[in-house]
N, C-alpha and C positions, 0 to 999 in steps of 0.2 A: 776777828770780830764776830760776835754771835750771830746768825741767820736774824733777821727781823724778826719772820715768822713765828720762829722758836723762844728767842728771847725772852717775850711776856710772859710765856705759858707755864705758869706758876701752878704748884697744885690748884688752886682753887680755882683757875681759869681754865684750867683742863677738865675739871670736875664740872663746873659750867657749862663748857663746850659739850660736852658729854652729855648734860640734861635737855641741852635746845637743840640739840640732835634727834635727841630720842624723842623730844615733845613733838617736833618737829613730823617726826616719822609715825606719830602717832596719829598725829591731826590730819594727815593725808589719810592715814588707812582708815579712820571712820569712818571715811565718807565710801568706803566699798560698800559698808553693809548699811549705814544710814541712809543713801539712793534706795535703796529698795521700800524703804517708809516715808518718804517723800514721793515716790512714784509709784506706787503699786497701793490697790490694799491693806489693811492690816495684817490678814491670813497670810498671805503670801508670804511673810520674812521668815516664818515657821514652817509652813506648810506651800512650798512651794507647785503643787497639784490643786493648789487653790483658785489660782490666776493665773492668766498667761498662758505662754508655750512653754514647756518642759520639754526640747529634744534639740540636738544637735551640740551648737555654740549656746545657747541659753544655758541647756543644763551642765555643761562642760564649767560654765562661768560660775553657775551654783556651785557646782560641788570645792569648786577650788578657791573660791570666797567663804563659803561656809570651814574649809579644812584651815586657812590660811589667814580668815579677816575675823571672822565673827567671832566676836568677845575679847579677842585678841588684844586688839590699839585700846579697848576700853577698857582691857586689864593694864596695860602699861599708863594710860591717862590716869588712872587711879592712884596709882602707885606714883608716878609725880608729882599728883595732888599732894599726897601725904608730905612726901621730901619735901616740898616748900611752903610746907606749913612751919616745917623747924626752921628751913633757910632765911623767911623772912622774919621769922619769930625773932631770930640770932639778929637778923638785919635791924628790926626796930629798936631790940636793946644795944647794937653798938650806939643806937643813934641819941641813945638815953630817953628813948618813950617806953610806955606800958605795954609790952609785948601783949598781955593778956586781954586789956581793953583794946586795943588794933583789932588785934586778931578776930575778935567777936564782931567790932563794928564792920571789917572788910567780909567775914560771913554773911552776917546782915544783909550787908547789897549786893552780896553775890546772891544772896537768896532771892531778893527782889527784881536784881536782873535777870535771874532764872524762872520765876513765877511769870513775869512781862515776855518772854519769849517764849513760854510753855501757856501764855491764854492767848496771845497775842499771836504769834507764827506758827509755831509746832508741836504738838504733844511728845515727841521725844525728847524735849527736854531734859539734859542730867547735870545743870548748875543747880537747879533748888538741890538736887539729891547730893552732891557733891558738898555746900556749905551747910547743909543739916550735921551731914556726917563728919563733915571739917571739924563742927563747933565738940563735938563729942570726943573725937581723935585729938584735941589739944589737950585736953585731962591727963593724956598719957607721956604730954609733951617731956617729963622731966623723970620718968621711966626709966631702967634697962631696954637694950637691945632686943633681949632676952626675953623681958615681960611683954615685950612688942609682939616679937615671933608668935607666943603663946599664947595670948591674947589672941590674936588674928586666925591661929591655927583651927583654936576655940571654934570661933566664928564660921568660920571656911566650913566648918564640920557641922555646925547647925546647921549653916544652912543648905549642906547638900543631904542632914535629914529632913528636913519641911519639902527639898524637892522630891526625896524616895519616899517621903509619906505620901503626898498626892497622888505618885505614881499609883503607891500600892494599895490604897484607897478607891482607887475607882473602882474595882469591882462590886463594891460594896454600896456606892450612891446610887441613889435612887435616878428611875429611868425621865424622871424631869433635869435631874441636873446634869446628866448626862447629852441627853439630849439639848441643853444648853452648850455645852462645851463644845455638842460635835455642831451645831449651828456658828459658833463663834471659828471652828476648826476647819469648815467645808462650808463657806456661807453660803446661802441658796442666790440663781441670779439675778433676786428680786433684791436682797440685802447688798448685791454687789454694786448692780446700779444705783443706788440709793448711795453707798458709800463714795463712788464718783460722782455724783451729781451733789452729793455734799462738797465735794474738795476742789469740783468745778467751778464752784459759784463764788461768785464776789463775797470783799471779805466780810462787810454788815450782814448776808445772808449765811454765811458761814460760820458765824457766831454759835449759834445753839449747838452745831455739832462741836466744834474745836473747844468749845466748853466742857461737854461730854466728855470726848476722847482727855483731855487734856488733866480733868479730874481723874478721870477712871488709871490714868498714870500713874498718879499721885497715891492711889491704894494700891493698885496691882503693882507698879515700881515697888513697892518694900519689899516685895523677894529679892532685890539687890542692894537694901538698904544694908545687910549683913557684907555682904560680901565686898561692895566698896570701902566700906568701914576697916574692915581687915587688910584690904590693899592698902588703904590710907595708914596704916600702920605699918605695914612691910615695909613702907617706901620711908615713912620716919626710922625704923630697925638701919634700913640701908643708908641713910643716910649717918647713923649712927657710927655705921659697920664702915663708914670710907668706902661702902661699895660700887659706887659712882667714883672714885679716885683710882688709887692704887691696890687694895685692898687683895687684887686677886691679879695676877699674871696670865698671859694671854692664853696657853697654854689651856690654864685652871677654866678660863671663862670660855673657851672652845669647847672645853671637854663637859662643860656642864650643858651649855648652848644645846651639842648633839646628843647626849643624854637627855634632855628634858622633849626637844623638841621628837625625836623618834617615838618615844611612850608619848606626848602629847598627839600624834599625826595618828600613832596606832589605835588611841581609845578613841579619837572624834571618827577614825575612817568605818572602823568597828561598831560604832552604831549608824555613820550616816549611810553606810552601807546596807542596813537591817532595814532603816528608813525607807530608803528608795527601791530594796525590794519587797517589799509591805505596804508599799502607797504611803506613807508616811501615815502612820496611825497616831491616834490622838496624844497617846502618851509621849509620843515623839516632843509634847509641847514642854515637857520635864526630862532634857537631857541629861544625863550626869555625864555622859562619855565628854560633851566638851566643857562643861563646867568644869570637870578637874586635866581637861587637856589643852583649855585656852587658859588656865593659871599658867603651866608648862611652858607652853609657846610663848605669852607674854613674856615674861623669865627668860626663854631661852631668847627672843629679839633684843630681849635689852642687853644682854651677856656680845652678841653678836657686832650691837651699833656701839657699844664702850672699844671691843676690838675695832672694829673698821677706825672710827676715831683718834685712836693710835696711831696708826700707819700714814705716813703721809703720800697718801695718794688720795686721788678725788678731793683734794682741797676744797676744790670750789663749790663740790656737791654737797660736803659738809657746811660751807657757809651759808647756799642758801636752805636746807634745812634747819641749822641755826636759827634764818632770819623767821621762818617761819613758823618755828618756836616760840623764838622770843614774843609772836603776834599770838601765842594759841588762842585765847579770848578773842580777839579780833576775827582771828580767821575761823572759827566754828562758829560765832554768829553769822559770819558773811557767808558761810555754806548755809546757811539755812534760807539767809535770804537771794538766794541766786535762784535756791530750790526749788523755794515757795511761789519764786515769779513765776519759773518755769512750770511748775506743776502747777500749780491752784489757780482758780477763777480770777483771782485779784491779778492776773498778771498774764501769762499766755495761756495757761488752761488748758496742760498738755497730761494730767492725771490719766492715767490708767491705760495710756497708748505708748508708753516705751518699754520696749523689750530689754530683757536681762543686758544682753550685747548692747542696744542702744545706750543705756544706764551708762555700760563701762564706757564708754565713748567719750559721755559727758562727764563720767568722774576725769578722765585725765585731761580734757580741758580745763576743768575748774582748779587741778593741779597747777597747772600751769600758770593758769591767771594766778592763783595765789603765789606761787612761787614767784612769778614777776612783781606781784606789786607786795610781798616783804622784801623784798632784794630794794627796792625802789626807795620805799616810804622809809624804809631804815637808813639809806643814807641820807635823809633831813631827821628825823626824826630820832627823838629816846625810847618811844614806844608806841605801840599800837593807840587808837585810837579809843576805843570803850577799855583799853586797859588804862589810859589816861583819865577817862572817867571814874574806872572802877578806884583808881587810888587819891582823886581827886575826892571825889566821896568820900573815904579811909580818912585822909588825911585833914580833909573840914577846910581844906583850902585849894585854891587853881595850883596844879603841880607844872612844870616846867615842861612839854613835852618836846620841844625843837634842841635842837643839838648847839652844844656853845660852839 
């Protein structure tokens, strides 16, 4: 008689498992490099000689969230994105509704819930930028593999010219906008307190800034409007490709994993090494070493969680990753709001007093707690709560969300 375990695991349950693993592992690792914009400055997640201490365990913690975390889980969040654009796409036509009108209306309120939690909580918001670029990425839905790749490749290569043109361009701007840059780069510590005494204050008084900030995202974010767009097409390509299934043997997905990740470790270490012995200069703020080394590493983690997923060991660890997958909407608003209590005025009003160290401290509590309570709510539950929303909305009616 077949193991229980093994028995259901049908391709498509395997391909599944394989997505809320890796969503899973994605949603934890934001929150390395999002602590740093919930607790610190702005300058600081660029220019770490901005704020703070820089020495010992601090910078030790930089340099290996910057090689390891940054852009990274938001290259693999993207590329998810894409895949279950087609997944659910597929889902609403077995169900015999209009893939194409869903689709748009569940963009819609993603947008909505992204704009409400980008004036309302946080300016790092990336649901509005996520359902803008959703709605554009379904155009391609019925595409080649092929024309995904290319497309995207396209993309990926604009936009790492608009970041070498900036670059090479400063020499050239005038010494007002320069000096703009290096005030926004090195803020003086009159702009600094000002920026914590914004983040300190209650949330009616905090209004006018998180306005601010929260606009000014919404223009400067388009230098990632390309590049999520592109991912959101990889991830439709791999979904295409069975590359979330069987598509590649272990072997294949090993050997790519440490090919990609070694040239990704080598080009990010290669500049952030130039970085920190140059004081990190302004142009630091237009990387390309990790722009095209967190594609790399994204790629190579996901090659890496598809293998682990295979093998049956750490069972348990893949479930609750799983659980906490299947919650990503739920649990990235709830990291925002754990944040926002802890940092900002409205809540304990702890802005600009945690150290790098301290930060990692509270990220893997928050780990924790989340990990407890998707393990938890998912045995009552079909799904997270704002994701019961967000499909209730979708759907024009109250969806079922308790377990039969």
């Amino acid at each position: 008689m077949p193991n229980k375990s093994t028995a259901n695991h049908t391709p498509e349950k395997k391909r599944q498992l394989n997505l809320d693993v890796i969503r899973g592992t994605a949603l934890l690792g934001i929150l390395i490099m999002n602590i740093q914009s919930f607790s610190m400055i702005s300058s600081a997640y660029n220019n770490p000689l901005s704020f703070g201490d820089f020495s010992g365990l601090n910078k030790t913690i930089y340099y290996f969230s910057h090689v390891f975390a940054d852009q990274k889980f938001m290259t693999i969040f993207s590329i998810l994105f894409g895949a279950s654009i087609l997944l659910v796409a597929s889902g609403n036509e077995a169900k015999g509704l209009n893939a194409f009108k869903m689709h748009y209306r569940r963009m819609v309120i993603l947008a909505c819930i992204g704009l409400l939690h980008l004036y309302c909580l946080w300016y790092g918001d990336i649901l509005f930028m996520y359902a803008v670029m959703g709605m554009l990425a379904y155009s391609a839905r019925n595409k080649t593999a092929k024309f995904m790749l290319i497309t995207a490749s396209i993309l990926l290569m604009i936009n790492a010219a608009v970041y070498y043109t900036a670059t090479e361009a400063m020499p050239y701007m005038s010494q007002t906008d320069i000096q703009e840059l290096a005030t926004d780069w090195v803020p003086s510590s009159e702009a600094i307190e000002e920026e914590i005494f914004a983040n300190q204050s209650n949330w009616i008084a905090q209004t006018s800034y998180r306005t601010k900030m929260a606009t000014e995202m919404l223009f400067s974010g388009t230098f990632y409007y390309c590049r999520v767009l592109a991912l959101m097409l990889i991830g439709m390509a791999m979904i295409k490709l069975n590359f979330f299934g069987e598509r590649f043997n272990n072997k294949s997905l090993l050997m790519q994993a440490i090919f990609c990740s070694l040239l990704g470790v080598f080009l990010i270490l290669n500049r952030l090494n130039y970085n920190i012995f140059n004081n990190f200069p302004i142009s630091a703020m237009f990387d390309q070493e990790n722009y095209w080394g967190s594609l790399m590493m994204g790629y190579a983690y996901i090659c890496l969680i598809i293998v682990f997923c295979r093998f049956k060991v750490l069972n348990r660890v893949k479930s609750y990753l799983s659980q906490v997958g299947r919650l990503a909407l739920t649990n990235y608003l709830v990291q925002t709001i754990i944040c926002t209590f802890i940092f900002y005025g409205w809540g304990l009003g702890k802005f600009g007093t945690f150290e790098r160290k301290d930060q990692l401290l509270l990220v893997v509590c928050i780990w924790i707690f989340q990990i407890l309570f998707s393990v938890r709510w998912m045995k009552t539950f079909r799904v997270g709560p704002f994701e019961w929303l967000w499909r209730s909305l979708t759907y024009g009616s109250v969806q079922n969300i308790k377990k039969l």
